[in-house]
C-alpha positions in Angstrom: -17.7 58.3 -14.3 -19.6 54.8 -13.9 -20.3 53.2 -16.7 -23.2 50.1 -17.2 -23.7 48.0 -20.6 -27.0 47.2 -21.9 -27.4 43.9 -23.6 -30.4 43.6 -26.2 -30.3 39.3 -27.3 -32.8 39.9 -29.8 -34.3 37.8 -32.5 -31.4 38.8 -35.3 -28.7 40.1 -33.4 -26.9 41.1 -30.1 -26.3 44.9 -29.0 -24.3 46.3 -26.8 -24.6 49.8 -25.5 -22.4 51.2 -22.6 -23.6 54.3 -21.3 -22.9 56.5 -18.4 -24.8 55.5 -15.5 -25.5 59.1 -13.7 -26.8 60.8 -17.3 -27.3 57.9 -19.8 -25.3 59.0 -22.3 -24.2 56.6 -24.8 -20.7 55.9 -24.5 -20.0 53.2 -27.4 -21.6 50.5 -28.1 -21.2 47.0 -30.4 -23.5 44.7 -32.3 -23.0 41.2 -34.0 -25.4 39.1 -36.1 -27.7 35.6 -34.8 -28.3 33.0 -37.0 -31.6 33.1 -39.4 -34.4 30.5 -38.0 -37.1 29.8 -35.5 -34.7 27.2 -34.1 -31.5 28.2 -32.4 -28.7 26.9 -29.9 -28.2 29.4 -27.5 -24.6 28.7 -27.7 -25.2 31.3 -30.9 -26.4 34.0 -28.5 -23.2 33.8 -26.5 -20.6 33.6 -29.4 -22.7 36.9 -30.4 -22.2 38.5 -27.0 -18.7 37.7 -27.2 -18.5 39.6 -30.8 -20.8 42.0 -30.0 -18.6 43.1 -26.4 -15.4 43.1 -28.6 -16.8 45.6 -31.4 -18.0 48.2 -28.3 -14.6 47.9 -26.8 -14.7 45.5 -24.5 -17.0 46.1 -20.9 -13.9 45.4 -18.4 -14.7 49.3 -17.1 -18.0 49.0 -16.9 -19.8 47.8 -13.6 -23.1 46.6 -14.1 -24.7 44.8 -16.9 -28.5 43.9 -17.8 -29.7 42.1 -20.1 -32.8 42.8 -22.3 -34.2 39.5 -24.8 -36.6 38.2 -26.9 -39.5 37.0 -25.2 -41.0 33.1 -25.0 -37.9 31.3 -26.3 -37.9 27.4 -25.0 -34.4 26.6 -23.7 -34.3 23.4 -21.8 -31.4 22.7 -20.0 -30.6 19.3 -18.7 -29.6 18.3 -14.7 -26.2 19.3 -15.5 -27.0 23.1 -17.6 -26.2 21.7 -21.1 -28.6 22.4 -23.7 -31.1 19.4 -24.1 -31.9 20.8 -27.8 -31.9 24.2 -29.8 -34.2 26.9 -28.3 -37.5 27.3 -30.4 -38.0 30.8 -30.4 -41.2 33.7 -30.1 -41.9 33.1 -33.9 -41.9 29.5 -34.1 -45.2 28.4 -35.2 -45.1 24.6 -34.6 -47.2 24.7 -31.5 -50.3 26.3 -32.7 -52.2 22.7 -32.0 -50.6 22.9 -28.2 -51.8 26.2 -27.6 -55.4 24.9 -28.4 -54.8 21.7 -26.9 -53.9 23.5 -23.3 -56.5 26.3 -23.8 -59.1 23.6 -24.1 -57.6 20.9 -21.2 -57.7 24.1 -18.6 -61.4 25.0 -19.6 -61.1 27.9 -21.9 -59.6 31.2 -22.4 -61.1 32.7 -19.0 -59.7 30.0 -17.1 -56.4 30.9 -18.5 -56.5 34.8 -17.8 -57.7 34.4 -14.2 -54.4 31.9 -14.0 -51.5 34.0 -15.7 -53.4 36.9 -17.6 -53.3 35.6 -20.7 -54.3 33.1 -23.4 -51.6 30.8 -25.0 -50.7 31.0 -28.9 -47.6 29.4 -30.4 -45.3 32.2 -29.3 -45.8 31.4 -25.4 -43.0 29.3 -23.7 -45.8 26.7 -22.3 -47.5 26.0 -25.6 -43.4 24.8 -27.0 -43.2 22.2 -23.4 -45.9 20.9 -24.4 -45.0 20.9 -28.3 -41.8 19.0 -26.8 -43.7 16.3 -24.6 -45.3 15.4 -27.4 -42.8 15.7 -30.8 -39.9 14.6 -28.4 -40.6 12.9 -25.2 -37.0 11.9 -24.5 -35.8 15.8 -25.1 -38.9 16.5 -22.3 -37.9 13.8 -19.9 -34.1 14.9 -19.8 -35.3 18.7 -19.2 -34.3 19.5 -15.4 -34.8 23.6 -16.0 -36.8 25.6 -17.9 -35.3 29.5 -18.9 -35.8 32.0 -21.5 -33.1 33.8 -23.5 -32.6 36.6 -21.4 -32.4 34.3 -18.0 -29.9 31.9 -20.0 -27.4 35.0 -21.2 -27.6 36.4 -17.6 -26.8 32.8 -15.9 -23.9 32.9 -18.7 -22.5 36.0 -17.7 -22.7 34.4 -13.4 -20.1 31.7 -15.0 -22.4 29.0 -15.2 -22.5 26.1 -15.6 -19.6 25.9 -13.6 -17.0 23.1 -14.2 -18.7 20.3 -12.0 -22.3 21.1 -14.1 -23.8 22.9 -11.3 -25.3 26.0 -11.4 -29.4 25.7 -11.9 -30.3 26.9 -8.6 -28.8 30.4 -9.7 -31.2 31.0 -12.7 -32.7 34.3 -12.6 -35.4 35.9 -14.0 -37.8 39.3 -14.1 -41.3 39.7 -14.3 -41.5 41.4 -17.0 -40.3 38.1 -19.3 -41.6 35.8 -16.5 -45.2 37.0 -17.9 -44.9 35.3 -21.1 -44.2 32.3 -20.2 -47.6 30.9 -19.5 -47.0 29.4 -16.3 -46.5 32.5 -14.2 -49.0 34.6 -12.7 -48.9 38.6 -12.2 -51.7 38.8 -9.7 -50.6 36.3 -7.1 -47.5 35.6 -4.8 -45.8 37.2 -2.1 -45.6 41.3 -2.8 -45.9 42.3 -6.6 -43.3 39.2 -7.4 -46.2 37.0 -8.7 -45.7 33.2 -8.8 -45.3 30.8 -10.7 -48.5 28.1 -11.7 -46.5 25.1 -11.4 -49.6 23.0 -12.2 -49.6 24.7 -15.7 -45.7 23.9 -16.3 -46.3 20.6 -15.4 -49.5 20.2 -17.8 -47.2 21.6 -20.8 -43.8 20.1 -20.1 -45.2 17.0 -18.5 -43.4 16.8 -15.1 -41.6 19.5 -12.8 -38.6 21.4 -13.9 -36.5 24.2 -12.1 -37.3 27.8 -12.9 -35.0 30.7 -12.8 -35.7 32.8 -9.5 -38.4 36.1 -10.0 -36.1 38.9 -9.3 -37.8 42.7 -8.1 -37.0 45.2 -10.9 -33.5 46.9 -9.1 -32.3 43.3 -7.5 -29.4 41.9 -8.4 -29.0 38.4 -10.0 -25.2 37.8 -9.1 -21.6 38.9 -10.7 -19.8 38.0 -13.5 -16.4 36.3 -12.1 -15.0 39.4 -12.9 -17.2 40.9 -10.1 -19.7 43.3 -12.0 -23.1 43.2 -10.8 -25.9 41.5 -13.0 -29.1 43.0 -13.2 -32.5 41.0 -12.9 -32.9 41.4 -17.1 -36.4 41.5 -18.9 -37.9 40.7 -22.0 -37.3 42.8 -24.9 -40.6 45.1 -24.6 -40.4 45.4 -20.6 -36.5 46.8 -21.7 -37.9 48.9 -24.7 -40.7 50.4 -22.3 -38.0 51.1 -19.7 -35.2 53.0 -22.4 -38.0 55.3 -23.6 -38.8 56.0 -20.1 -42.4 55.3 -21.1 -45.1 56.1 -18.6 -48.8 55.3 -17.9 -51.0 56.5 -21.2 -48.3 56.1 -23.1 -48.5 53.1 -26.0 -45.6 52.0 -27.6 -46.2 50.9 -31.5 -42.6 48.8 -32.3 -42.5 47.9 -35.6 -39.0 45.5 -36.2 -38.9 41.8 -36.6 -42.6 41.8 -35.2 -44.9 44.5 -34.2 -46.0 45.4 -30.8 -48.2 48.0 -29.2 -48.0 48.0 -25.6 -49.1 50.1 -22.5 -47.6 51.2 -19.5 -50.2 50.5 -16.9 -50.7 50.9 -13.0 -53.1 47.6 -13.1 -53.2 43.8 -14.8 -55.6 43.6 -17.4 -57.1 40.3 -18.9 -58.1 40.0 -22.1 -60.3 36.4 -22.8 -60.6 36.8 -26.7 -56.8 36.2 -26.1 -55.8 39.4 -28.7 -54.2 41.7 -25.5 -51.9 39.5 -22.9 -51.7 40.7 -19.8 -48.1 41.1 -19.1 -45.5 42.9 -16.1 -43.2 45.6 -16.9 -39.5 46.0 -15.7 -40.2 48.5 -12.8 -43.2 46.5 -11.0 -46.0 48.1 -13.4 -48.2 46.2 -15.7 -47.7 45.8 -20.2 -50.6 45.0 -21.7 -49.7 44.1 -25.0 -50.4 43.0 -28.5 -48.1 41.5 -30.6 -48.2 40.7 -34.5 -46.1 38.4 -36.5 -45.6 40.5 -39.3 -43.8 44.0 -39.0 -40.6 45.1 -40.8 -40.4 41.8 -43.1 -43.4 43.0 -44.8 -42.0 46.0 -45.8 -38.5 44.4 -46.3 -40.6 41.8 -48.9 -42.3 44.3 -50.9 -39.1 46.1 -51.5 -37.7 43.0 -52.6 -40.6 42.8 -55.4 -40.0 45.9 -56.2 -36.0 45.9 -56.5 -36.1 49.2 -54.5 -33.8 50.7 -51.4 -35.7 51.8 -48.1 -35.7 55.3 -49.2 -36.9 54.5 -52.5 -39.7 52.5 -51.1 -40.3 55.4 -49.1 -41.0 58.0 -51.9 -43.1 55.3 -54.1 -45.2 55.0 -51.3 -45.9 58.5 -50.4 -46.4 59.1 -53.9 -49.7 57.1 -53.6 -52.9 58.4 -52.3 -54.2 57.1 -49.3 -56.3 53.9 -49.4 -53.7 52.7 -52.5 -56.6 53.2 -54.7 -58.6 50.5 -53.1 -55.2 48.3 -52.9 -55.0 46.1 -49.5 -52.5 43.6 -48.3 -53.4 41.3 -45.8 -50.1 41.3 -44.5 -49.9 37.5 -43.3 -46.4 36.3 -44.4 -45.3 34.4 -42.0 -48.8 33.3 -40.3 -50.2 35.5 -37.6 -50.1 35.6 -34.0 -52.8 38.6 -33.5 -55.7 37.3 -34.9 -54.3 34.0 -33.9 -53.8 32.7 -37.5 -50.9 30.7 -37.5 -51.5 28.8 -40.7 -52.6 31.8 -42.6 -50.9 33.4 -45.9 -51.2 36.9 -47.0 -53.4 38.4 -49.7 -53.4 41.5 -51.5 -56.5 42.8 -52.4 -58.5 45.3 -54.4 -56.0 45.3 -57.9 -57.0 47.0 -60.6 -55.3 47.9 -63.6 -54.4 51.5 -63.0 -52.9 50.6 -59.5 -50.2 48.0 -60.8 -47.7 50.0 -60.2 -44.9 50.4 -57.5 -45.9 53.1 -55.8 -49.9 51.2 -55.6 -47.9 48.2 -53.9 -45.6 49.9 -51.8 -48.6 52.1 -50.0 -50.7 49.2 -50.0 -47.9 47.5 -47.7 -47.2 50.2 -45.5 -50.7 50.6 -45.0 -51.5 46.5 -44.6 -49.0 46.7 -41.8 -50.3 49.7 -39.7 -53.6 48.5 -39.9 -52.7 45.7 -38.1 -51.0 47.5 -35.7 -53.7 50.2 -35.6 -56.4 46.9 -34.4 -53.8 46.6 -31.8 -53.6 49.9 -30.4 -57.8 49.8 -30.2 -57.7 46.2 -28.3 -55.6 48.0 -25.7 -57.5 51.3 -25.2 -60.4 48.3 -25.4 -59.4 47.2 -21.6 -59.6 50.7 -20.8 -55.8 51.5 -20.7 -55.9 55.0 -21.5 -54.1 56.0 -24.5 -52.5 59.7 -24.7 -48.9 59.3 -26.8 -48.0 57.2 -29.3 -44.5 56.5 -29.2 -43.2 54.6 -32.3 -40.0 52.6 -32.1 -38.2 50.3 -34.5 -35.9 50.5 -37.5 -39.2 50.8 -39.7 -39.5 54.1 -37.9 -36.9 55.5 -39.4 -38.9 55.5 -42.9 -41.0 59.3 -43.2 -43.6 57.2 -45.3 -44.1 54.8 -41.9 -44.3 57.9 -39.7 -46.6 60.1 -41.9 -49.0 56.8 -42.5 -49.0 55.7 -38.7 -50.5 58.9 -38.1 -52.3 58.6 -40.7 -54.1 55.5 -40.4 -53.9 55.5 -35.9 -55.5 58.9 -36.1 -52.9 60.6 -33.8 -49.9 62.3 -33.8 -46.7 60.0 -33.4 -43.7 60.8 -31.6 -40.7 59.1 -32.6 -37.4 59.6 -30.6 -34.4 59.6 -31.9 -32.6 56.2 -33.7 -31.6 54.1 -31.1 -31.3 50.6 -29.4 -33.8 51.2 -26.6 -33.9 47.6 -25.7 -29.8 47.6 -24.9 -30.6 51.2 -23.4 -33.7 49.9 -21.1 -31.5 46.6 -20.0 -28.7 49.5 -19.4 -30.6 52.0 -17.4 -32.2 48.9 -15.2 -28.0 47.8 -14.8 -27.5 51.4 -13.2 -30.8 51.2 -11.2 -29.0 48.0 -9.3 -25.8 50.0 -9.1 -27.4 52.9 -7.4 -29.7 50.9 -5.1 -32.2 53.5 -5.6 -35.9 53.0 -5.1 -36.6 54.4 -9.1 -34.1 54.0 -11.9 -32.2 57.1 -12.8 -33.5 60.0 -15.1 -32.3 59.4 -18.4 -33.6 62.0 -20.4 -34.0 61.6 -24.5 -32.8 63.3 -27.6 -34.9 65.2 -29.3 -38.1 63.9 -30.8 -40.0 63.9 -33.8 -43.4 65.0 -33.8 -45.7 63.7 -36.7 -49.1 64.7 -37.4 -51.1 64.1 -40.7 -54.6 64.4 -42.0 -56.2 60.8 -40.7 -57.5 58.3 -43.1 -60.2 56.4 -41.6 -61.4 55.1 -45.0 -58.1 52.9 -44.9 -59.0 51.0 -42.1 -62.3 50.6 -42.9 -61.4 49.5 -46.1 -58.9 46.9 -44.7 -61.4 45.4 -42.0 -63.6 44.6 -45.6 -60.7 42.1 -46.6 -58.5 41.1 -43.6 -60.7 37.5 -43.0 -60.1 37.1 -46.9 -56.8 34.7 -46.5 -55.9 31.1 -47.6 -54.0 28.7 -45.4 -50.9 27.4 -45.9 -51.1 23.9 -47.9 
């Protein structure tokens, strides 16, 4: 039996599944914490890898890994592959201003979806170059390559940098995390590869830098000394899309450290009011997706008030009516990214004496959080990407009050599979698509699903778009 490992580098921690390469099935599999932050040295993501491969038994027997990773992280690396300066990750809001400045030096938000399919916010790798030109100029100046999180961990596992500091030329990348950087295009280049807009890298970072190779969705990026093949990699929602075995008409509504709804699609999109970008998949598709700042953290708060488990929060929620009684939270915690709010706070709404209670709270905050997920699924089906399955994904999906309410407030049945780490398992079935050479990844069918289907609630979104504009700014 073959095995392959999956690697998921994600915001809060690294898993490790190893699974059988023919069928899928999960073999074992490890996990080990990253540090808290916006701001972290990549040297954390590989002392996780390293604890994460010892808790799921070593990979010696394995002989292929992938790597799936959070999107946009900046990690600048200097002429020699040392770290100029911690990586600023997706959810680092510092360069809200750049992401204006460069949509406004290019000529607009068209300008920039006809260039890369997208609009820059704060969580786009270009919008942090340019945050870096201007904060720290020396920290720019000394930055000879350019990767993301999932290109670094892969050029780790290839053994570099090697002991004489070389090693740049052999940075690798997908297009599936290529597409958020800002600076690469979907649309144009040499076969369905894209290519990257130098004259945008250069306009955020200030001069030239190297940029990891853009790999085809079964081609190899190299061996580990030990001789296993490395897969190409891909961002965490390319990897997600690619576990479920998602296909076109399907969305996919994540709801973990941020939210996502995304769309497996046979063209690009562009979306100039900037709320869809218009990203690749791992298997030479399209993504359009939307992203949200505020997911699981909002629910992980409110329990906090409240001094309650998940499961509790789950029953005081469901013990609510719909609509909370006219309760809303605005669900802005940390800032938003979709509406591009990055200075905003969150509000709650609508109080009233007989709804300050726990359960009141808790539904309002389920609720807060799927409608903003729910204006993401619309902006989507907006472009015209057709929308048939919901698929929902994330820890938060393991809560029956998020399940009944998604259906609830999206209006459609939900279909959640069952627990799992779908980013290891996408980055694990791409590590057996390079093993096999084959022109599709293997068949990995999925455990039994979860079918969900409630009595919609239009009343709550309608009551939600009355109050969602209502929010301060940070002071």
């Amino acid at each position: 039996m073959a095995l392959v490992a999956g690697v998921d580098t994600s915001t809060q921690s690294c898993k490790i599944v190893v699974c059988d390469a023919e069928s899928g099935e999960l073999v074992r599999s490890g996990a080990a914490p990253h540090p808290d932050g916006t701001e972290v040295h990549p040297d954390a993501w590989w002392d996780a890898f390293q604890q994460a491969r010892a808790a799921a038994g070593g990979l010696d027997d394995v002989e292929a890994i992938a790597v799936g990773g959070q999107q946009h992280g900046m990690v600048c690396l200097d002429e020699r592959g040392a770290v100029v300066r911690p990586a600023l990750l997706w959810n680092d809001t510092r360069s809200a201003q750049a992401a204006r400045d460069l949509i406004d030096e290019l000529g607009g938000p068209a300008a920039w979806v006809d260039a890369v399919g997208l609009v820059p916010v704060a969580s786009f790798t270009v919008t942090k170059l340019r945050w870096l030109a201007r904060h720290e100029p020396e920290n720019a100046a000394r930055t000879a390559a350019v990767c993301l999180p999932h290109d670094w961990l892969t050029w780790r596992l290839a053994g570099h940098p090697g002991p004489d500091g070389r090693g740049l030329d052999a940075l690798a990348t997908d297009r599936g995390d290529a597409s958020g950087t800002g600076y690469w295009s979907p649309t144009t280049g040499q076969g369905n590869l894209g290519e990257y807009r130098r004259d945008l890298l250069e306009l955020g970072l200030g001069h030239d830098a190297v940029l990891p190779r853009v790999l085809g969705p079964a081609e190899a990026a190299g061996r580990t000394p030990a001789g296993q093949l490395l897969g190409p990699g891909t961002g965490d929602n390319a990897a997600s899309a690619l576990g479920l075995g998602a296909v076109s008409g399907d969305v996919i509504v994540s709801i973990g450290t941020s939210g996502v709804a995304c769309a497996v699609a046979d063209q690009p999109v562009g979306d100039v009011s900037g709320a869809v970008a218009g990203f690749a998949d791992a298997t030479g598709r399209f993504l359009p997706l939307v992203a949200t700042m505020n997911a699981a953290r909002v629910l992980a708060a409110a329990e906090r008030i409240l001094g309650v488990d998940h499961d509790e929060f789950s029953e005081l929620a469901l013990s609510a009516p719909a609509g909370a009684g006219g309760m809303v939270l605005v669900p802005y915690l940390e800032g938003e990214r979709t509406p591009n709010r990055p200075d905003a706070t969150g509000a709650l709404h609508g109080m009233r004496l007989e709804t300050t209670d726990p359960a009141h709270l808790a539904r309002a905050a389920v609720e807060g959080m799927l409608c903003g997920l729910a204006d993401a699924v619309d902006a989507v089906r907006a472009l015209g990407t057709p929308v048939e399955r919901i698929i929902l994904v994330g820890g938060a999906a393991r809560s029956r009050a998020v399940r009944e309410i998604a259906s609830a407030v999206l209006g459609l049945p939900v279909t959640v599979p069952q627990p799992g780490e779908y980013v290891a398992r996408g980055a694990a079935r791409q590590a057996a698509w390079v093993l096999s050479g084959g022109a599709e990844p293997p068949q990995w069918p999925l455990a039994d699903v979860v079918a969900t289907e409630v009595e919609p609630t239009p009343q709550v979104r309608a009551r939600y778009a009355e109050v969602r504009d209502l929010t301060a700014t940070r002071p």
